[in-house]
C-alpha positions in Angstrom: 16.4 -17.2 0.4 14.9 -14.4 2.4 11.2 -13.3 0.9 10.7 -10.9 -1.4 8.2 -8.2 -1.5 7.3 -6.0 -4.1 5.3 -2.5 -3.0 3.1 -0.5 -5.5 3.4 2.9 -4.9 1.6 5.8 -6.2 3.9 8.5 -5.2 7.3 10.1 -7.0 10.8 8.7 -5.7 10.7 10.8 -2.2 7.9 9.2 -0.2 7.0 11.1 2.9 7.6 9.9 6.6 4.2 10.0 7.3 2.7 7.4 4.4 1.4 4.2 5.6 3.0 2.6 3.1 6.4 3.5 3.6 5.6 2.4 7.4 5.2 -0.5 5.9 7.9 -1.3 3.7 9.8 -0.5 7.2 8.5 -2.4 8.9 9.2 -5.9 6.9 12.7 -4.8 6.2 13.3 -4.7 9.7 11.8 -8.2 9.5 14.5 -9.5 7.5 12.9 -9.8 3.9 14.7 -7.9 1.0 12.5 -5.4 -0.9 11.1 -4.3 -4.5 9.9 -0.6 -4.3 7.4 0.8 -7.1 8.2 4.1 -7.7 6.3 7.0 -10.1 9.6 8.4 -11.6 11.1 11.8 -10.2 13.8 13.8 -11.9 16.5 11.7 -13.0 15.3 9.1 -11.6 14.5 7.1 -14.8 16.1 3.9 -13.9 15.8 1.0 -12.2 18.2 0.6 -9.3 19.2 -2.9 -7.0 21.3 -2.4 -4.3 21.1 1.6 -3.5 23.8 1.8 -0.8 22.9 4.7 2.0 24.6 5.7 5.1 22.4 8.4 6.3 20.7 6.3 8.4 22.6 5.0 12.0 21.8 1.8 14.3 19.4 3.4 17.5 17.5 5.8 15.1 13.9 5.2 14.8 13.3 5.0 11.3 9.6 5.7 11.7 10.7 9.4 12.2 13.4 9.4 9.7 13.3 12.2 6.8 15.5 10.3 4.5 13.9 9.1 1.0 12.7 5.5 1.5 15.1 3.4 -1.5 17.6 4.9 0.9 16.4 4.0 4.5 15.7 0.6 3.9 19.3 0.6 1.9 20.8 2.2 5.1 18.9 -0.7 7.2 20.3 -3.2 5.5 24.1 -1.7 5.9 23.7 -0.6 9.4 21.2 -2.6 11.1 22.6 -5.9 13.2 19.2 -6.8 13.6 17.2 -8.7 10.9 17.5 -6.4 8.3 21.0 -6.1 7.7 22.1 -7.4 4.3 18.5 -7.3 3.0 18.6 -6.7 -1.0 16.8 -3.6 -1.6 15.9 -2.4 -5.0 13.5 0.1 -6.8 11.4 0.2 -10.2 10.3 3.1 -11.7 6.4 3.7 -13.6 3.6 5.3 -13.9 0.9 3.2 -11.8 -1.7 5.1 -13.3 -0.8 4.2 -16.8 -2.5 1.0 -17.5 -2.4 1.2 -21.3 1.3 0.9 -22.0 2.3 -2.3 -23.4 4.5 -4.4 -21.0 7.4 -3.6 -23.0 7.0 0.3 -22.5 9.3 0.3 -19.5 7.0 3.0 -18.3 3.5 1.6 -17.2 2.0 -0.2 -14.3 2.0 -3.6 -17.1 5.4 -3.4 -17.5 6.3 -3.8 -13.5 6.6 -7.3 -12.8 8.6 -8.5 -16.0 11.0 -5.5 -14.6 11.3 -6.0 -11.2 11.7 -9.6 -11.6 14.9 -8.8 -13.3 16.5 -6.9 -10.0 15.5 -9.3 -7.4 16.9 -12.1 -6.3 16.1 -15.0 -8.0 13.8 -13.9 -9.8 11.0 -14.6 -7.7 8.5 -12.7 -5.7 6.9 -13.7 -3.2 4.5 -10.8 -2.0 2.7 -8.4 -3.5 1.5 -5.1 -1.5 -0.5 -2.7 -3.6 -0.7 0.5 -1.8 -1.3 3.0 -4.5 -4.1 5.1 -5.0 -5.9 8.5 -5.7 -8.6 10.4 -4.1 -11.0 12.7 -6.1 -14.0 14.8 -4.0 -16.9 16.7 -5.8 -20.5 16.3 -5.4 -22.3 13.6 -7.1 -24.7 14.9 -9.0 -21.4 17.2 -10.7 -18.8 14.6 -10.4 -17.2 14.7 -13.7 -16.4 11.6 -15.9 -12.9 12.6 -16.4 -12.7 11.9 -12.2 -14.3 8.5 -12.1 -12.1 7.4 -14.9 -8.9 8.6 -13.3 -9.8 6.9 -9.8 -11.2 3.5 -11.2 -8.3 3.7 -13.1 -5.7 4.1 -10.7 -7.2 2.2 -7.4 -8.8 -1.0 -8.8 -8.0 -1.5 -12.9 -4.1 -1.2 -11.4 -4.2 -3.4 -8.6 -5.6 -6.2 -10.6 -3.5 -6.0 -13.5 -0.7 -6.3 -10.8 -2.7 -9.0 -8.9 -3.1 -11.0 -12.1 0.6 -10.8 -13.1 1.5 -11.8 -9.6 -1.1 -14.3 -9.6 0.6 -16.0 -13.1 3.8 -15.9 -10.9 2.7 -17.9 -7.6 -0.4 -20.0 -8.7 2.5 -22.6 -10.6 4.7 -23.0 -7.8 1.9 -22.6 -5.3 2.9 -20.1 -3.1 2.3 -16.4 -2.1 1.2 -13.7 -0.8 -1.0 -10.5 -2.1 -2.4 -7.8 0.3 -4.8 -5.2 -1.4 -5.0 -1.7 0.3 -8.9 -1.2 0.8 -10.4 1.4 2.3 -12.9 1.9 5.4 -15.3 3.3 2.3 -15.0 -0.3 1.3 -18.0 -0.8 3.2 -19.4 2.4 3.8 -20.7 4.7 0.5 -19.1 8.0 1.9 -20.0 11.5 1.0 -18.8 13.2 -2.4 -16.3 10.7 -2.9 -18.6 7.9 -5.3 -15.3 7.1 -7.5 -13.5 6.3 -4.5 -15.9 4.3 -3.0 -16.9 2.7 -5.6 -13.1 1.9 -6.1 -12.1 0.8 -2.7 -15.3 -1.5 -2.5 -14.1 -3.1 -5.7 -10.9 -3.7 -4.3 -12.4 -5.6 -1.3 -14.7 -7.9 -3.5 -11.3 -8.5 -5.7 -9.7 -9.4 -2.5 -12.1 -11.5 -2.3 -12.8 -12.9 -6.3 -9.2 -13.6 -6.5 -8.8 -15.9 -2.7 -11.6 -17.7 -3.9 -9.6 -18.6 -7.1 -6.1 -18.9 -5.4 -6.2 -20.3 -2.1 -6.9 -23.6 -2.8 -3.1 -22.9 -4.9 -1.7 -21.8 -1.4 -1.5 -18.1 -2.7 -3.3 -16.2 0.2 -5.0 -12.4 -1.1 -6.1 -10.7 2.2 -6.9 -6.8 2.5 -5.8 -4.1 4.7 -8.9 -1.4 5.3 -7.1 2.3 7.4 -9.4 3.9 9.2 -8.0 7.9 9.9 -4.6 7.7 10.1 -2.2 10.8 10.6 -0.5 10.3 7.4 0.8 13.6 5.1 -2.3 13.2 2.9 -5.2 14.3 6.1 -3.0 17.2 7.3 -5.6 19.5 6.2 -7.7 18.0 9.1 -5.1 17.5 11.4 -4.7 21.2 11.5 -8.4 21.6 11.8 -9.1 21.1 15.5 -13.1 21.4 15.4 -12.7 18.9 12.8 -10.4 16.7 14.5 -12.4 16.5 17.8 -15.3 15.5 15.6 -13.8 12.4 13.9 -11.8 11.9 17.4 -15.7 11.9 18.8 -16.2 8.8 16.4 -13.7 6.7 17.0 -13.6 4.3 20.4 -10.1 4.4 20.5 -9.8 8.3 21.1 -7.1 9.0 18.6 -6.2 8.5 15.3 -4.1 5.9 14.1 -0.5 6.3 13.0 1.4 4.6 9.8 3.2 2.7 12.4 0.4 0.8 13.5 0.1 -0.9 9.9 3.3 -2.7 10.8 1.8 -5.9 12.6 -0.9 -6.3 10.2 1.3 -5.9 7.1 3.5 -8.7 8.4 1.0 -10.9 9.7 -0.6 -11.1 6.3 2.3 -11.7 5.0 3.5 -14.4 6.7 3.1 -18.2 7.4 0.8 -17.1 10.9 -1.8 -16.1 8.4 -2.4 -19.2 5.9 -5.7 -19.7 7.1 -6.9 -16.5 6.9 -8.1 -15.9 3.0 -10.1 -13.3 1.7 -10.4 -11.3 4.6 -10.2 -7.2 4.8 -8.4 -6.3 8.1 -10.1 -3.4 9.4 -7.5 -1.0 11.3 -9.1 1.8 12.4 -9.8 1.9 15.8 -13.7 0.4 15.7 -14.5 3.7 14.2 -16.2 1.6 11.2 -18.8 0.4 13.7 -19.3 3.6 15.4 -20.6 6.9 14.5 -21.7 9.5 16.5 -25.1 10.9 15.8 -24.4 14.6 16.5 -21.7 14.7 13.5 -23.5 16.4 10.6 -24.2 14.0 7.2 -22.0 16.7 4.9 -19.2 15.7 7.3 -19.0 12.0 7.3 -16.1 11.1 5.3 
């Protein structure tokens, strides 16, 4: 049986073309492994689904540029692909991420995911875990109200575990899996006006961490993924801002920005059997921009 993979996501039903994490879920469908989407619920889109069928999608199209909703482009890969992801089993679960209080048996929060989505894969077994999701809040420090922190903590490292955990009661009895946090570049650096999400994202890499240290001797491997600036929907306020685009450009070796497309090696190297020695690492992606920073850019502007 092909591999599973279950994807958190934050966003409603439509994700856009330009998310790293859609890039992602791409790019291991076209790898050949059927795939569990997490999805925050959109109008009437209240149910679970298993295999969507979509034909909007043709053999020859780059999907990386495709506009159609993601349950239905990796459903229209698996009909109209002859490569490896024809006949994938593609499926879809629908919460709330940010709701970690819900009992399991809500149907609605981010507890009751696993027990759901094992019920519309195959087997009923998954065998990776990508958690993706997460929020961003910006305010100065010394103002940054409560209601923020609680939100972001919340939402980027109280959800990943409870999602780690139940994956982790899945895998550590038959001894095998894979879990790959989404960290953050501000996993290492502090940031400016952002403390929530740093504080966040820097949780999430020592969880990374807490949980190989536990697991990997149980031959479940939890590895991280840290973006540096990616052209994603979610920066096109600085995209469009080229005095503040040349800036960051200034910091970063590589000379550009990184694209979600460039998350598609990583994703699948960490999730498969190349990477069983590597435990507890956060993969930095960013174009060496973490080890560089250019003196002339002003504190306030540092990200």
């Amino acid at each position: 049986m092909e591999p599973v993979w279950l994807f958190a996501f934050l966003r409603p039903g439509f994700i856009p073309p330009l998310c790293i994490g859609r890039a992602c879920a791409i790019a291991i469908a076209q790898a050949g492994a059927n795939v569990c989407l997490v999805l925050r619920p959109a109008p009437n889109s209240t149910q679970d689904e298993a295999n969507s069928s979509s034909a909007d999608w043709k053999e020859g199209e780059d999907p990386y540029s495709s506009t159609i909703p993601t349950l239905s482009l990796l459903s229209a890969l698996s009909l109209n692909s002859t490569g490896p992801a024809h006949g994938i089993h593609v499926s879809a679960v629908y919460a709330d991420i940010s709701d970690t209080n819900s009992p399991a048996d809500s149907g609605s929060g981010v507890k009751s995911v696993f027990p759901r989505a094992l019920k519309v894969v195959p087997g009923e077994r998954i065998d990776i875990l990508v958690n993706c999701a997460g929020i961003q809040r910006r305010a100065p420090s010394v103002e940054f109200p409560e209601s923020y922190w609680d939100e972001v903590l919340n939402t980027n490292l109280k959800s990943p575990f409870i999602l780690a955990q139940a994956a982790g009661q899945h895998m550590v009895p038959r001894k095998s899996g894979k879990i790959i946090n989404f960290c953050s570049l501000l996993t290492f650096q502090g940031g400016i006006t952002v403390p929530a999400y740093a504080a966040s994202k820097g949780g999430v890499g020592q969880l990374t961490k807490a949980l190989s240290n536990e697991w990997s001797s149980q031959g479940v491997h939890v590895n991280g993924i840290a973006p540096g600036y990616i052209s994603t929907d979610m920066n096109e306020a600085l995209l469009n801002n080229p005095t503040r685009l040349q800036q960051l450009n200034d910091r970063i070796p590589a000379q550009r920005w990184g694209t979600p497309q460039d998350f598609a090696g990583p994703i699948v190297f960490l999730a498969s059997q190349a990477s069983n020695y590597v435990c507890g690492e956060v993969l930095v992606v960013d174009g060496v921009n973490d080890y560089v920073i250019e003196p002339n850019i002003p504190k306030t502007d540092l990200a």
